[in-house]
N, C-alpha and C positions, 0 to 999 in steps of 0.2 A: 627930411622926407620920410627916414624910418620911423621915425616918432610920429608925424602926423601919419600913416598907416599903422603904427600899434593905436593909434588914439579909436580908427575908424574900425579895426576888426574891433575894439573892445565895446567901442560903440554897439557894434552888430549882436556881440557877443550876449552883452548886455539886454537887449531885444528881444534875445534869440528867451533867456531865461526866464522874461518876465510872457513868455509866448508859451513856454514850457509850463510854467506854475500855472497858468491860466488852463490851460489844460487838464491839468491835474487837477482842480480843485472843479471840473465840472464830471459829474461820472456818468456822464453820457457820451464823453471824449469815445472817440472810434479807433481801435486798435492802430491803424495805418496812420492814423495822426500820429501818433508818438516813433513809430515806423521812418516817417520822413525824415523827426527830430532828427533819430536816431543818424539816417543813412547823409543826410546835408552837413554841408561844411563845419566843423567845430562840435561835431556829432552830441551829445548830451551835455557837453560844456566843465561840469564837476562830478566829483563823487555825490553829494547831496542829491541829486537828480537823479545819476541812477541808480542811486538806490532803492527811488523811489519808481522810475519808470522800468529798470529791468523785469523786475515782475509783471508787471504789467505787459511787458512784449512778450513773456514768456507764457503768461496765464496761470502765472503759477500762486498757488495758496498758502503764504506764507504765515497764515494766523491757526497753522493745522497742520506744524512739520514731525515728522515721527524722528522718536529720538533715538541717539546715538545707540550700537551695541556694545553689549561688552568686548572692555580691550582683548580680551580672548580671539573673541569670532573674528575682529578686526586682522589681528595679527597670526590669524591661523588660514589668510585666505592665499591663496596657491600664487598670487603678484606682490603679496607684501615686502619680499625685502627687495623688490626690483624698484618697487614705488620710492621703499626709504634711501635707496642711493642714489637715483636721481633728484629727489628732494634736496636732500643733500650738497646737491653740487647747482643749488637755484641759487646762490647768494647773490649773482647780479642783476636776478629779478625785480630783491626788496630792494627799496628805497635807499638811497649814497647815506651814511654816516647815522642810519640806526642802530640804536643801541643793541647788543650781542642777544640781550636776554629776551628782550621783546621778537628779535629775528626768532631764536630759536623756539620762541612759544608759538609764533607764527609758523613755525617749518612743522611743528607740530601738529598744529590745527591741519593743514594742509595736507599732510601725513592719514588724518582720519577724515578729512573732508573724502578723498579719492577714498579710499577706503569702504567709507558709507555706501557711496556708488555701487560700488563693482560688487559686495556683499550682496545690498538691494536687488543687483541684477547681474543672476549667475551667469546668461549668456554673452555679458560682456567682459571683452578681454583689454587689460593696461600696453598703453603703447605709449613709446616715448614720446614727446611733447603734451600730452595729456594735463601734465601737473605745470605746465605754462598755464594753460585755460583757466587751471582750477585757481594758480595763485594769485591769478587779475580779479578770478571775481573774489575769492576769499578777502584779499586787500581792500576791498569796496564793502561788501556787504557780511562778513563775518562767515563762521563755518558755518548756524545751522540755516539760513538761509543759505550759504553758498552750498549746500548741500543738495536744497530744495530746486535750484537753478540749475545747478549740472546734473542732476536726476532728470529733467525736464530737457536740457543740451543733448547731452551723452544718447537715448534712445531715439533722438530726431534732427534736430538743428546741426549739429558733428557729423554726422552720418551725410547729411545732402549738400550742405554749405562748406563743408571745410573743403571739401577738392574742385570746389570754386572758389575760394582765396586762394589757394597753391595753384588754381591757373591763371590767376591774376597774377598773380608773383609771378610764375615761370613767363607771362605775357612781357611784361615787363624787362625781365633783363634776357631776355629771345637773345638781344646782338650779343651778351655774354655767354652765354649760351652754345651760342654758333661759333662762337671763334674758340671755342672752347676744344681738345681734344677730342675725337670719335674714339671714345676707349671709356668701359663702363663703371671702370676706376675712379676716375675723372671726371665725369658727370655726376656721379653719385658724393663723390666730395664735393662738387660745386652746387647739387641743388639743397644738401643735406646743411649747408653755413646759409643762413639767412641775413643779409647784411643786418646794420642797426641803422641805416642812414635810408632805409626805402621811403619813399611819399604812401603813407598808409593810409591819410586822407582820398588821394587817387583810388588807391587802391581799394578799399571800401568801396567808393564811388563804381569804379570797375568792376569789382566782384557783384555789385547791387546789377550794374547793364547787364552783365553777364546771366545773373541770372534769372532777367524776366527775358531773356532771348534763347536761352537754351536751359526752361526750368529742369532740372535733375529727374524730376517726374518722366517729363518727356524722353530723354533722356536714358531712363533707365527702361522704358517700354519699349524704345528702340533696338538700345542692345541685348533686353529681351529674345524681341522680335527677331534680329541676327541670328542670336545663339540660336534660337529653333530651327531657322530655315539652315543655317549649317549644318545641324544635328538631323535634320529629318534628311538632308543630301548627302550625308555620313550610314546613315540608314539604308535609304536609299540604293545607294551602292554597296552596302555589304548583304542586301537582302539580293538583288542580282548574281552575282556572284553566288551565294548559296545557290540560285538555280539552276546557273550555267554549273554548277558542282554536281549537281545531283543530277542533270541533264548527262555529261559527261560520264556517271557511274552508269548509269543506266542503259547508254549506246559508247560502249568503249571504241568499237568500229570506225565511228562515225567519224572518230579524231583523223583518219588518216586519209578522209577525204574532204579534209576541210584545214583550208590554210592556216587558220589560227596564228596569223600574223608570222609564216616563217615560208617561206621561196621555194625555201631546202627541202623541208620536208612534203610538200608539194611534187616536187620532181624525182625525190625516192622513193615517195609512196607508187608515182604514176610508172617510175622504169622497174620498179619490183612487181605490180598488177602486170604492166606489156610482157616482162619476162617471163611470169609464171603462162600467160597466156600464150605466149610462144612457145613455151618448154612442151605445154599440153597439146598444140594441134600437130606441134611435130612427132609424139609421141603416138598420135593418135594415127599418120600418115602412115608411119614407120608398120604399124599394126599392120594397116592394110596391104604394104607391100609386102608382109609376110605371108601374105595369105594367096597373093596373087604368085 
């Protein structure tokens, strides 16, 4: 039975390539065509494919990439040596039982691939997992296209899609999740290990529903929209309060016939006013009987 279903995915698989080629070789193929390849089961099949269609999902112009800078500028940028220890420490990335010399020419490229980027574009800043992204596509398509591709990721695609795959993931192991310690410790070590054994097919798939039902766009205009109304009702209430301040310097009096939320001072105000009004008409009687 497992053999006649590897016979049937290969079949499909096989379908699926000569579906793909055919595509490619007409160039009036429609962006979302290569879009579904991409997101449907067995997603783009081999490296030869996307090599060929990643660009093409990206739009990017691969026959007009600006070159590398000097190891200088490279290595004088304010993340470089965080980049090279995390690189560093990618050796389960590459490929089981490559040779040392080839790894480490590769840990190099990968080294100036990220590099290229974040020089390109001062306003962004290296965070760890970053040099994951970079070594998938470096391994497919070389540094200076993979250069031209995460130049193209890093200021759009990264930004709106990656915390829709980490909420497919955290979707995912939810019951893990939950049984999990309420202690910020312990979350943070459990969402920060991403198993090796996840269904990333699903998950793809997932992350895709995901986000034609809550695009990130939408999304971001909401909590937008939030932060204002909280900010204008933050406002709001400290602009009152400046009234009631300047109200109160202006009629100091005033405080002591007006509750202002306190009982007490209400009925000290009232038996200190009756006393002094009393102290006076007796004062005023007393006058008179001296007269009489």
């Amino acid at each position: 039975m497992k053999t006649e279903k590897t016979n049937i995915e290969t079949d499909e698989m096989n379908k699926k390539i000569e579906l793909i080629k055919e595509a490619l070789s007409d160039e009036d193929t429609h962006i979302t065509t290569f879009q579904k390849f991409a997101i449907s089961y067995g997603g783009l099949v081999n490296n030869d494919i996307r090599k060929k269609v990643w660009p093409k999902l990206l739009k990017a112009d691969i026959s007009d990439i600006s070159s590398k800078p000097e190891s200088s500028v490279l290595e004088g940028h304010r993340d470089y040596n965080q980049v090279v220890m995390d690189v560093n420490r990618t050796l389960k990335r590459f490929p089981p039982g490559m040779d040392d010399d080839v790894r480490l020419a590769l840990q190099d490229q990968l080294i100036d691939l990220i590099m290229r980027v974040l020089v390109n574009h001062e306003e962004l800043h290296y965070y760890q997992g970053y040099h994951d992204i970079c070594v998938t596509i470096l391994l497919v398509v070389g540094e200076d296209v993979g250069f031209a591709l995460m130049d193209i990721l890093s200021l759009n695609h990264l930004s709106k899609m990656m915390p829709i795959y980490i909420i497919a993931i955290v979707l995912y192991r939810k019951e893990e999740i939950l049984a999990s310690e309420c202690e910020m410790c312990v979350l943070h070590c459990l969402l920060s290990k991403i198993p090796d054994n996840l269904p990333y097919e699903k998950l793809i798939s997932d992350a895709g529903d995901l986000f034609l039902q809550y695009p990130p766009t939408q999304l971001a205009n909401e909590a937008l929209l939030a932060y204002k109304k909280k900010n204008d009702a933050i406002k709001g209430r400290r602009i009152q309060k400046q009234k009631e301040n300047l109200k109160a310097k202006r009629y100091p009096l005033s405080k002591l016939f007006t509750q202002n939320g306190s009982n007490i001072l209400v009925k000290v105000t009232l038996w200190t006013f009756v006393a002094l009004m009393t102290a006076g008409m007796w004062a005023i009687i007393n006058t008179y009987r001296e007269f009489d």
